[in-house]
Every structure is written in structure tokens, then in C-alpha cells.
C-alpha positions as CSV (number, residue, x, y, z in Angstrom):
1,X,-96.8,78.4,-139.2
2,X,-95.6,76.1,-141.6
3,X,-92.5,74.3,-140.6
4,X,-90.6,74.5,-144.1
5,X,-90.5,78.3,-143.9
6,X,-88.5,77.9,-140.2
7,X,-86.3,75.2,-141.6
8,X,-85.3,77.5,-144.6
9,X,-85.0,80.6,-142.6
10,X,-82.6,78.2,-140.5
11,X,-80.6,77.2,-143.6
12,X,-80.3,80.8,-145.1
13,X,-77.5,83.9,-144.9
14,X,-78.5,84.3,-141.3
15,X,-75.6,82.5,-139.9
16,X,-74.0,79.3,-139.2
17,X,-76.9,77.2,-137.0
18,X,-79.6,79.6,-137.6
19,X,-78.0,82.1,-135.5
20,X,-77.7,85.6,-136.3
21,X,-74.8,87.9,-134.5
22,X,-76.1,91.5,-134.2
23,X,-74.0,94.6,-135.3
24,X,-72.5,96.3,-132.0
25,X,-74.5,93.9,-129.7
26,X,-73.5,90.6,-127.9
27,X,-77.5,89.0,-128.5
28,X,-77.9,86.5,-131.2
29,X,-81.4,86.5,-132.3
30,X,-82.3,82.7,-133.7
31,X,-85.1,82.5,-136.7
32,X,-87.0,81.0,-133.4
33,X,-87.4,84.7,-131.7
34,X,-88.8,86.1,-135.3
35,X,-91.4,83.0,-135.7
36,X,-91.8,83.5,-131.7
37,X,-92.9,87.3,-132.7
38,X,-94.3,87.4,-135.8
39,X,-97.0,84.3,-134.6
40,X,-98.2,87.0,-132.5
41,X,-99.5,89.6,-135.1
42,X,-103.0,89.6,-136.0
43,X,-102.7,88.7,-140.0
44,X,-103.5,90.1,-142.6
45,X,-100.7,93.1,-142.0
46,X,-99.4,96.2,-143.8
47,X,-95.7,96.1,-143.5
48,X,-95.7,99.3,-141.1
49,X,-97.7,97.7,-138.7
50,X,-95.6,94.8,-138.4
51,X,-92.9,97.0,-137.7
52,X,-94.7,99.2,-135.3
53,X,-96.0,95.3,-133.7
54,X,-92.4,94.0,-133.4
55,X,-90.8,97.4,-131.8
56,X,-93.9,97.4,-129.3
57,X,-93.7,93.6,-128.5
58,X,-89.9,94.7,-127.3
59,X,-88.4,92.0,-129.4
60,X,-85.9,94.9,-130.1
61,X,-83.6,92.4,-132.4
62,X,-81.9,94.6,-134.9
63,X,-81.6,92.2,-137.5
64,X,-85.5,91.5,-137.4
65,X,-86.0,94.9,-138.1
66,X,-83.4,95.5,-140.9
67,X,-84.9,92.5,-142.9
68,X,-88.4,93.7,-142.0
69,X,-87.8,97.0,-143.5
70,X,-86.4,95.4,-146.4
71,X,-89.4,93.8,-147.3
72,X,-91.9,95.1,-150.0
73,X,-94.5,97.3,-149.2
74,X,-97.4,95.4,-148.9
75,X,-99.9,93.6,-146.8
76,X,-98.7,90.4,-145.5
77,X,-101.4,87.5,-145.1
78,X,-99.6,85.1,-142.4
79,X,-96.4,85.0,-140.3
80,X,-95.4,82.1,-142.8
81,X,-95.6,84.8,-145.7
82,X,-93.5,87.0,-143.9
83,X,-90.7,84.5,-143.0
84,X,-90.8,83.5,-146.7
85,X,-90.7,87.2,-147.8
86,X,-87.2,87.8,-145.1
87,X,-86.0,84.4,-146.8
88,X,-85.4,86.3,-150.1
89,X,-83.6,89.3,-148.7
């Protein structure tokens, strides 16, 4: 995965340090745990099936999912795409 789509997702809306602070949890989820997941997905991938691989994985972050199911409804072609694609959100 490309490193510039990590450092972005570090540097966007997600929180100060790359953190993210779930609603009505105590985790933070850093962009680390989604690049950590979504390396794992065997690309190219309709979005419902990288849903459906990130709730089976039990990488249960709700902010993952929320920006995930903001993305368009497409097929995705790398991990790198998707990152870039939950950059724009």
C-alpha cells in the first residue's frame, strides 16, 4: 500500500494524531487498524464485500464502517484506492 494514502488518512478529519474517538465507545481506531484490515481483502472488491470482509475480520471499529458505507458504490481495485476513497468523505 502506498505510503502517501496512510500519511494523508493520518493528516485528515479523523482526529488530532491520526486517532479517531468512537461514538459511545472508549477504543480509538488509528488509520493503522483500517490499513491493517483493508491489506487483507483480496482486491478487486465490490463495496458490500468489503463491508461484509471487515465485520467478519472482527475489526468491529465503528468509524471504519461508517466511512465504508459512505463510499460509492463500486468495485474497489486496491486497499490504497479505498483509503483514498475514505480520504474524501
Amino acid at each position: 500500500m502506498k505510503d502517501t494514502a496512510y500519511r494523508k488518512l493520518k493528516a485528515t478529519e479523523l482526529g488530532k494524531g491520526g486517532n479517531v474517538m468512537e461514538t459511545g465507545s472508549s477504543a480509538q481506531a488509528a488509520p493503522a487498524e483500517m490499513q491493517k484490515v483493508l491489506k487483507n481483502v483480496n482486491y478487486p472488491v465490490k463495496k458490500g464485500e468489503l463491508i461484509a470482509h471487515v465485520r467478519k475480520s472482527g475489526a468491529m471499529n465503528i468509524m471504519l464502517l461508517q466511512k465504508l458505507g459512505m463510499l460509492k458504490d463500486k468495485e474497489y481495485a486496491s486497499a490504497d484506492e479505498v483509503l483514498e476513497a475514505i480520504i474524501r468523505i
